[in-house]
TORMI-120486 format. One record per residue (C-alpha): residue number from 0; x, y, z. Coordinates in nm, 2 decimals, padded with zeros to 4 digits. Layout:
N
    k       u       v       w
  NUM       X       Y       Z
...
//
This chain:
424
    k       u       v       w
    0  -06.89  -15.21  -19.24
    1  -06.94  -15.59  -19.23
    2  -06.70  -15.64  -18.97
    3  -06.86  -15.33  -18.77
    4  -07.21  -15.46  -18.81
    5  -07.04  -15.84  -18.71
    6  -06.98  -15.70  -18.39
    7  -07.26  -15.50  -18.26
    8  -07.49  -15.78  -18.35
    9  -07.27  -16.00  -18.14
   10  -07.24  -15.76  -17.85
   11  -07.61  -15.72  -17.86
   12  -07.65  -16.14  -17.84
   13  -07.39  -16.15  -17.56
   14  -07.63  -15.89  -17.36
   15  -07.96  -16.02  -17.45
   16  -07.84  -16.39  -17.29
   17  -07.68  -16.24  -17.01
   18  -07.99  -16.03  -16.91
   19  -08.20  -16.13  -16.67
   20  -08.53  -16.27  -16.84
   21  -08.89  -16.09  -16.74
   22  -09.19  -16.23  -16.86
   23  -09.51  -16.04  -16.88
   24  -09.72  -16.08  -16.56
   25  -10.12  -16.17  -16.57
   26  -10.30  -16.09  -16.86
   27  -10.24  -15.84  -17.16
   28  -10.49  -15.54  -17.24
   29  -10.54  -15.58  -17.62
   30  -10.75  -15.44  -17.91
   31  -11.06  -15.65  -17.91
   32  -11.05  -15.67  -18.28
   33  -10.75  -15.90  -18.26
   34  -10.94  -16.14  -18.01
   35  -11.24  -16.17  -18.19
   36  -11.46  -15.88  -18.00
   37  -11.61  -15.60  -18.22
   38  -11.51  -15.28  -18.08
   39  -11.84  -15.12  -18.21
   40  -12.06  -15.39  -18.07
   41  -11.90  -15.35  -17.72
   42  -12.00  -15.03  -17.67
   43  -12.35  -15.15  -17.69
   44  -12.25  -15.31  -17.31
   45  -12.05  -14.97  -17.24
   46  -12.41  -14.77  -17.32
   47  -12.61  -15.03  -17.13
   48  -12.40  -15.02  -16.81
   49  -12.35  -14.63  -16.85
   50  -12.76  -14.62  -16.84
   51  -12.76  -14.82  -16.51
   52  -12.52  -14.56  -16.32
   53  -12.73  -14.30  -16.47
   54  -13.06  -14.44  -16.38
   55  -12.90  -14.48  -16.01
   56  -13.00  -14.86  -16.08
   57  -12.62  -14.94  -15.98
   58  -12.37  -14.66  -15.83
   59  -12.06  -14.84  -15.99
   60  -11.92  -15.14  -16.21
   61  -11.62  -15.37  -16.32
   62  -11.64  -15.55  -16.64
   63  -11.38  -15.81  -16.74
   64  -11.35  -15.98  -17.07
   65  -11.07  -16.16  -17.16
   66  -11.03  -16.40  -17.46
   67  -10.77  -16.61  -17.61
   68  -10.58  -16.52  -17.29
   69  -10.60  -16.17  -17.32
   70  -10.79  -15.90  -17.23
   71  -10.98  -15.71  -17.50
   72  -11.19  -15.50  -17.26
   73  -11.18  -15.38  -16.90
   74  -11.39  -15.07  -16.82
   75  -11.51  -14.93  -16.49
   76  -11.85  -14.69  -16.48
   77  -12.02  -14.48  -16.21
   78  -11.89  -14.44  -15.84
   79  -11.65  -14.63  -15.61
   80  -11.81  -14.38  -15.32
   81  -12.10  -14.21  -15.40
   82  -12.12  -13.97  -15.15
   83  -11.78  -13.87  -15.20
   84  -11.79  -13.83  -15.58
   85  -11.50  -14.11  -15.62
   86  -11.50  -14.23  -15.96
   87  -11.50  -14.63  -15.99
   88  -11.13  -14.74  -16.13
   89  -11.07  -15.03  -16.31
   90  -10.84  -15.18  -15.98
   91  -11.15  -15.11  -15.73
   92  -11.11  -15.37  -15.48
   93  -11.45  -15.55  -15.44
   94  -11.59  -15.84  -15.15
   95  -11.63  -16.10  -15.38
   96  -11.83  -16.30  -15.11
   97  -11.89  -16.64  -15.28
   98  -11.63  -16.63  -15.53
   99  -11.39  -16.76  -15.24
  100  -11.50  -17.07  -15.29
  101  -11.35  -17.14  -15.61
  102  -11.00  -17.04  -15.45
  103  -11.05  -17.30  -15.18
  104  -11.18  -17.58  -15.36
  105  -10.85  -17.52  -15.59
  106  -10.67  -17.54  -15.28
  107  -10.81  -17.92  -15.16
  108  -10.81  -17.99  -15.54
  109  -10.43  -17.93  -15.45
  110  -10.38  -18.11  -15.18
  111  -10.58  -18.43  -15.33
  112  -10.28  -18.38  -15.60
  113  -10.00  -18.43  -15.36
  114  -10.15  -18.71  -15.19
  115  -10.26  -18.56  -14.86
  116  -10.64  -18.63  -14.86
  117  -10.86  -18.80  -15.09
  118  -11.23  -18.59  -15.16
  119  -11.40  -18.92  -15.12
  120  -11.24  -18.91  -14.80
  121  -11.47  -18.86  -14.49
  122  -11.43  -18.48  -14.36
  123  -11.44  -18.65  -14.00
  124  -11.07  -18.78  -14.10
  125  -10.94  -18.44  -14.06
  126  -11.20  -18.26  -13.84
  127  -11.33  -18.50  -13.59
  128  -11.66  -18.28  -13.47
  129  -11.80  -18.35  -13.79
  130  -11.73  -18.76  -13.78
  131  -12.09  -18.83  -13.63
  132  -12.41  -18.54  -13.76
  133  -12.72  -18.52  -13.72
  134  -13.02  -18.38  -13.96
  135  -13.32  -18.20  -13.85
  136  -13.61  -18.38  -14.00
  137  -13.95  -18.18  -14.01
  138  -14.26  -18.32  -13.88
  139  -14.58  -18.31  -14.08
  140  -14.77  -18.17  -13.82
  141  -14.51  -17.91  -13.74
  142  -14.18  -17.88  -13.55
  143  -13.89  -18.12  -13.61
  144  -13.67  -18.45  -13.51
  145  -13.31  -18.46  -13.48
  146  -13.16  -18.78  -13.63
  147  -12.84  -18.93  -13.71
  148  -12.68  -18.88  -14.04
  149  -12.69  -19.16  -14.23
  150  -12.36  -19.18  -14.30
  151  -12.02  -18.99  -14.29
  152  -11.98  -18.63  -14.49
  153  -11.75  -18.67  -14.78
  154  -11.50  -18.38  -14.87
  155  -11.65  -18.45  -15.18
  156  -12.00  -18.37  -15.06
  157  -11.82  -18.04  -14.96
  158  -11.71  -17.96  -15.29
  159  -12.04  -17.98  -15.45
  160  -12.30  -17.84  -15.12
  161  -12.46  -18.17  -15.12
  162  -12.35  -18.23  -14.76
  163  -12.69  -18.10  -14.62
  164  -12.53  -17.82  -14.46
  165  -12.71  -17.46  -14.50
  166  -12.63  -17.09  -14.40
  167  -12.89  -17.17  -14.08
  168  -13.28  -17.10  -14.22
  169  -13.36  -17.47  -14.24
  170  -13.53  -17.66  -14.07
  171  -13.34  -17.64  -13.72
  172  -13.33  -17.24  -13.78
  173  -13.39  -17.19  -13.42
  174  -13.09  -17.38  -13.30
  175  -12.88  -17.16  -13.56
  176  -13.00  -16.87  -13.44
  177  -12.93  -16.95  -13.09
  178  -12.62  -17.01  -13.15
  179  -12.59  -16.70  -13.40
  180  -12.45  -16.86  -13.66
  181  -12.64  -16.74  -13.96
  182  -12.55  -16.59  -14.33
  183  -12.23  -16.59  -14.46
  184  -12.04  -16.31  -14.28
  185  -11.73  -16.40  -14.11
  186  -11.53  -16.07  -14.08
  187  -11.68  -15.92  -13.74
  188  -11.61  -16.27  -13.56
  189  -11.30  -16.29  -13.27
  190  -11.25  -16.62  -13.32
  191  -11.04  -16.84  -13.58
  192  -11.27  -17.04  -13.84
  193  -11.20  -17.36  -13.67
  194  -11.37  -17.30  -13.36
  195  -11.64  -17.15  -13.55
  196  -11.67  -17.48  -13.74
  197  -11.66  -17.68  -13.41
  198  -12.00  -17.49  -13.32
  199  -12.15  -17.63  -13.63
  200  -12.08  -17.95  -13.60
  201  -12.31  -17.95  -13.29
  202  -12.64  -17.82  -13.47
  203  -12.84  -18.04  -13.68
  204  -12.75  -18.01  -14.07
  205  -13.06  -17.95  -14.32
  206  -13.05  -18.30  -14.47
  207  -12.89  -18.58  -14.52
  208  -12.49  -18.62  -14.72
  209  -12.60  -18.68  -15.06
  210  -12.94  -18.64  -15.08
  211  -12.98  -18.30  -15.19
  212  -12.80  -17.92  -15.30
  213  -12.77  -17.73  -15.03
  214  -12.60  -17.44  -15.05
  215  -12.42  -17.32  -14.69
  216  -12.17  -17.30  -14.46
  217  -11.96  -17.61  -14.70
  218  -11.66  -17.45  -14.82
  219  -11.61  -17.24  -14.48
  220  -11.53  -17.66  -14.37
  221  -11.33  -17.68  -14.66
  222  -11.11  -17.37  -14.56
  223  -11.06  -17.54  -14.21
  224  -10.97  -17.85  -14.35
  225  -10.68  -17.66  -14.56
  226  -10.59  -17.53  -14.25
  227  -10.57  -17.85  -14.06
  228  -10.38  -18.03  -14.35
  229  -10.13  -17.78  -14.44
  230  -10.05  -17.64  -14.07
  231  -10.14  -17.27  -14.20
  232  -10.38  -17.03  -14.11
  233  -10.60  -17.03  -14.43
  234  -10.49  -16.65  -14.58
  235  -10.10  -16.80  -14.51
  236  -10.21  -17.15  -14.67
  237  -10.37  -16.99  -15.03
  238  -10.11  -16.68  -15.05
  239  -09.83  -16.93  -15.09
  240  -10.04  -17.22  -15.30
  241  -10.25  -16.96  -15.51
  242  -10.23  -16.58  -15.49
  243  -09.88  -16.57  -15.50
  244  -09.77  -16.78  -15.78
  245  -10.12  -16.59  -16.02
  246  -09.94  -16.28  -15.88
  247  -10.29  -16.17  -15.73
  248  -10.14  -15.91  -15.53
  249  -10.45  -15.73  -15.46
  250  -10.64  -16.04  -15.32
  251  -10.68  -16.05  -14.95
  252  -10.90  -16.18  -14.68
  253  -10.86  -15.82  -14.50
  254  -10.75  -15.48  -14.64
  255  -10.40  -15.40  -14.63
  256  -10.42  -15.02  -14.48
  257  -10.26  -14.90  -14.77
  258  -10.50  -15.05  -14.95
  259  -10.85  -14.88  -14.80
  260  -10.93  -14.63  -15.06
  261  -10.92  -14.88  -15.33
  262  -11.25  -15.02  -15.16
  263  -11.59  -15.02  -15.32
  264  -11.85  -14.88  -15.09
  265  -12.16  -15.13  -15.11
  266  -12.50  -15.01  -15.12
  267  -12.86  -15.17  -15.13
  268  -13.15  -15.10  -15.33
  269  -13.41  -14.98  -15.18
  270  -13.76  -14.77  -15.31
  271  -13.57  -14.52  -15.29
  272  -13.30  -14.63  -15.51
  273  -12.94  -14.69  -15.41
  274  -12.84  -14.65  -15.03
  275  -12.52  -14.62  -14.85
  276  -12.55  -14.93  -14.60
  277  -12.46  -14.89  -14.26
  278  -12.16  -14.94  -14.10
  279  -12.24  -15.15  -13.80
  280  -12.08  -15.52  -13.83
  281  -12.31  -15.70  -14.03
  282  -12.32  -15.87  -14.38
  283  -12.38  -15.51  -14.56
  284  -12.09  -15.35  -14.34
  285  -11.82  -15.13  -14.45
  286  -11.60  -15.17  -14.23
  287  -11.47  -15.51  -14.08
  288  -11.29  -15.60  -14.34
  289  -11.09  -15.31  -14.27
  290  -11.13  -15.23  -13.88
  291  -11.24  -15.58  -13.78
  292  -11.08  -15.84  -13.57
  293  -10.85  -15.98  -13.86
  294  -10.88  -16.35  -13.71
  295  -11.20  -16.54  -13.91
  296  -11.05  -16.66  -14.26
  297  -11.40  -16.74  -14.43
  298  -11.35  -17.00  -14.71
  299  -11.65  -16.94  -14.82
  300  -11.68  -16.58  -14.86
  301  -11.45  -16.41  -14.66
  302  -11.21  -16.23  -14.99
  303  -11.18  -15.96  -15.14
  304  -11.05  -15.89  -15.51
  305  -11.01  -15.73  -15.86
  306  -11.12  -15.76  -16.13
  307  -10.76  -15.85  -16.31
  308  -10.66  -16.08  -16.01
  309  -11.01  -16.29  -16.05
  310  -10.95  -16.28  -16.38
  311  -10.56  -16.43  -16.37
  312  -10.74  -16.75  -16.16
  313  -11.02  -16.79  -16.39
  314  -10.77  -16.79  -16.72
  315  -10.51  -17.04  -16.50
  316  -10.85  -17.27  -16.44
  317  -10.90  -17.22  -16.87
  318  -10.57  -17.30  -16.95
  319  -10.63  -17.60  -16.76
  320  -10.42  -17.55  -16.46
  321  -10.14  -17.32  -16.61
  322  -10.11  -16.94  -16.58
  323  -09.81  -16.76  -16.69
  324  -09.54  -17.06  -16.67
  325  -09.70  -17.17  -16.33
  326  -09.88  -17.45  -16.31
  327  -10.11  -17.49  -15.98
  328  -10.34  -17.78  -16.11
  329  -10.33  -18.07  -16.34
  330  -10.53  -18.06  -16.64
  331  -10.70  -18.38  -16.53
  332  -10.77  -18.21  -16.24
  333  -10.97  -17.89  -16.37
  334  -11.18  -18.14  -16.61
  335  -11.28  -18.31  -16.33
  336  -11.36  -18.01  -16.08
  337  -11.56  -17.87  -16.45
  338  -11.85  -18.11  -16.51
  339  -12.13  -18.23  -16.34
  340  -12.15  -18.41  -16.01
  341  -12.48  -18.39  -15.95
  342  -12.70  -18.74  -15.94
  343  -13.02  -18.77  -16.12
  344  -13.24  -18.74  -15.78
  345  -13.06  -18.41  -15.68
  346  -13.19  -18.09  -15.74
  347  -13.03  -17.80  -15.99
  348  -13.08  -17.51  -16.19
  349  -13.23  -17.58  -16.55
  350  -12.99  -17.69  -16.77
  351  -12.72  -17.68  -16.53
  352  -12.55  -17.92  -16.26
  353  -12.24  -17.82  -16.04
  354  -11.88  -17.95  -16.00
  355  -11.63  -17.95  -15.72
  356  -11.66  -17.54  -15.68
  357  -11.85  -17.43  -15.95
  358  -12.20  -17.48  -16.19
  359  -12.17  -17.61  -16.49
  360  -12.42  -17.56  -16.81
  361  -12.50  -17.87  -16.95
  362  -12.79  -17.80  -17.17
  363  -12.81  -17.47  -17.32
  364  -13.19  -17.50  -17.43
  365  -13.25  -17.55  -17.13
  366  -13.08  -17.29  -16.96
  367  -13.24  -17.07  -17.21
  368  -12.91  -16.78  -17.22
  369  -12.65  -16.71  -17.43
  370  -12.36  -16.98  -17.36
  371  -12.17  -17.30  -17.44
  372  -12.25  -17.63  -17.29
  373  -11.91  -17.67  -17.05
  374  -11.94  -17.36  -16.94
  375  -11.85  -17.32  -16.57
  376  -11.87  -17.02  -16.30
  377  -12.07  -16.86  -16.00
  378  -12.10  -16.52  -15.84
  379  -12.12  -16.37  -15.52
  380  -12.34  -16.21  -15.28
  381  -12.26  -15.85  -15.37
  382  -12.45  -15.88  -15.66
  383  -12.08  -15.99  -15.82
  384  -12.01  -16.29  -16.08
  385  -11.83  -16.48  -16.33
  386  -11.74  -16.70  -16.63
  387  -11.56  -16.95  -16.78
  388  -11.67  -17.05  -17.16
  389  -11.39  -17.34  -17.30
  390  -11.56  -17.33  -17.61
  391  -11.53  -16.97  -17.65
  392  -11.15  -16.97  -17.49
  393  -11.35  -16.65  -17.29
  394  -11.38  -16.56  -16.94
  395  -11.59  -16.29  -16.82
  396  -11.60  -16.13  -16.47
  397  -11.81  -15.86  -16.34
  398  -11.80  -15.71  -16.00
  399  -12.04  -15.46  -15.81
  400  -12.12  -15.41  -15.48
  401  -12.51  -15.42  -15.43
  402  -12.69  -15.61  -15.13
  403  -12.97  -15.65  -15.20
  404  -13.01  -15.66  -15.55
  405  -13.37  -15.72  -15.60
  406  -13.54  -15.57  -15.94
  407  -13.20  -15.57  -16.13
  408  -13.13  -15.74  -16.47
  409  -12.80  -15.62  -16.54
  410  -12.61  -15.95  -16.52
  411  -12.89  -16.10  -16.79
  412  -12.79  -15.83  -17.01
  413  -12.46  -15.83  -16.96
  414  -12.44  -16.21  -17.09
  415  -12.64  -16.11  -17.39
  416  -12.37  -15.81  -17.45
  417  -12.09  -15.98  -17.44
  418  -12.19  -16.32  -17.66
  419  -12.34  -16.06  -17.94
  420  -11.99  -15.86  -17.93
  421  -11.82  -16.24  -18.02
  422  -11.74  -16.18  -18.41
  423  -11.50  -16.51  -18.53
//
């Protein structure tokens, strides 16, 4: 029996080193007990968000907690589609809108790393338009001059919108408008991002590099600088540097065909209560990100995700660089995209400043929500966000598809749900 047993433990050795090796992919769905989540206190956020779809306050939600690299809940409520009675799934696919920019300013925090650019580098280096600016200073008396930036845009004063550049309501609105480039909606244009950034180059910015947050058109540069630097088209450049090696299959600047049902329908919220928006182009539309012209690649809001993939970049950005045996940053790296950029004499949220991509809380009286100082994250203009809390090892991300939003306090709420479920 010895000998018997001798051998089929050997056999079984032989076969396990032999076979080929899988790893899990992303993150693992696990009872929140184990994590440090009370299962009873989290249905307090699973009644709250339930109320909202039943109010008709949202028609349909993502939420995302994951903690000690794992994922102790992920629940969808309400309606992808409304009209058509399609229940939201927890692999919707969402615009995420603003929550691009965190991907590309990974990506130029990548190339920094192998020693292609330097963010204190001027932005002129790599895009000549943007060498010499100009800002449109208002007069007291009404209208505006046009004078000369003071001094070269950074890459840096990309990274943390304090460039001067806008989404075109400043000052100079009326040049913007002429030149319809307005808002942050790429996906009806016909033309690469490059020549779109060209045209901006030629309008006058909304104040000068470093003197203020502005928050604009920054990280749309920052995608055409990738593009300029690697020799890729911007979705080529972060599918091999990002998506791919998180394994966020389902991110994509437009929707693979194959792809289109997964979509969430976005409404707006009107007097009425929730509307379908219409399909015509705009920034509400349905539709170009799956019929349009497939040839703008917005770095500043142009993707669209779920809830798992957004959730696989925040964890690799917690882990400080890592995400299941790939590393895409250094961990000197994230701590230095993760605090507070900001000078004294610029402008930011209360208790908050912003790093190279993202806010960062830095006093939590201040701030006056539930959080950790070192906390870091943003949102998009779907009504979407996110979070990263170091001290908590937690990330949190929550997607919708509501524009506008006005009247809502669901993201308030769910902050205060998910810190209360927090148990060890």
């Amino acid at each position: 029996m010895r000998v018997r047993a001798f051998l089929v433990l050997a056999v079984w050795i032989a076969w396990t080193l032999s076979a080929p090796q899988v790893s899990a992919q992303g993150l693992e769905r696990v009872d929140p007990e184990t994590i440090g989540l009370s299962a009873h206190r989290l249905e307090r956020l699973s009644d709250a968000f339930e109320g909202y779809v039943a109010q008709g306050a949202l028609p349909g939600v993502v939420v995302l907690i994951a903690r000690h690299g794992q994922i102790g809940y992920l629940e969808a409520f309400g309606r992808r589609d409304r009209e058509s009675g399609a229940p939201m799934e927890v692999d919707a696919i969402f615009r995420i809108a603003s929550q691009t920019k965190a991907l590309v300013s990974v990506a130029v925090m990548m190339l920094q790393e192998e020693g292609r650019l330097l963010i204190a580098d001027p932005i002129g280096r790599y895009l000549p338009e943007l060498l010499d600016t100009t800002v449109a200073v208002a007069r007291s008396g009404g209208g505006y001059d046009v004078v000369r930036a003071n001094r070269p845009i950074t890459i840096r004063d990309l990274l943390t919108h304090t460039a001067g550049i806008g989404y075109g309501t400043g000052v100079a609105e009326d040049q913007w408008a002429a030149a319809e480039i307005q808002g942050w909606y790429f996906a009806h244009r016909d033309e690469p991002v490059r020549q779109t950034i060209a045209h901006i180059a030629e309008l006058p910015f909304d104040a000068q590099p470093g003197e203020r947050f502005v928050y604009g058109y920054n990280t749309d540069i920052l995608g055409a600088l990738v593009e300029v630097v690697t020799g890729d088209p911007l979705d080529v450049a972060l599918r091999s540097r990002v998506l791919e090696p998180l394994g966020m299959d389902d991110t994509h600047f437009y929707l693979p065909r194959e792809k289109t049902a997964r979509l969430a329908t976005v409404y707006s919220v009107s007097d009425a209560g929730l509307e379908r928006t219409p399909d015509h182009g705009g920034m509400v539309s349905q539709g170009a990100y799956v019929d349009g012209p497939r040839t703008s690649f917005s770095g500043g809001a142009g993707l669209l995700s779920t809830a798992e993939d957004y959730a696989a970049f925040l964890q690799m950005l917690l882990d400080g660089g890592a995400f299941d045996g790939e590393r895409i940053l250094s961990s000197n790296t994230v701590s230095l995209m993760t605090v507070n950029h900001l000078g004294v004499d610029v402008n930011s949220a209360a208790g908050t400043g912003f790093g190279l991509g993202f806010s960062v809380v830095e006093d939590l009286g201040a701030r006056g929500v539930p959080g950790s100082v070192g906390e870091f994250g943003w949102g998009g203009a779907y009504h979407s966000t996110y979070w990263v809390d170091p001290e908590e090892d937690l990330v949190v991300v929550y997607f919708t598809q509501v524009i506008p939003a006005t009247g809502l306090d669901d993201q308030g709420k769910l902050r205060a749900l998910v810190y209360q479920a927090i148990v060890d």
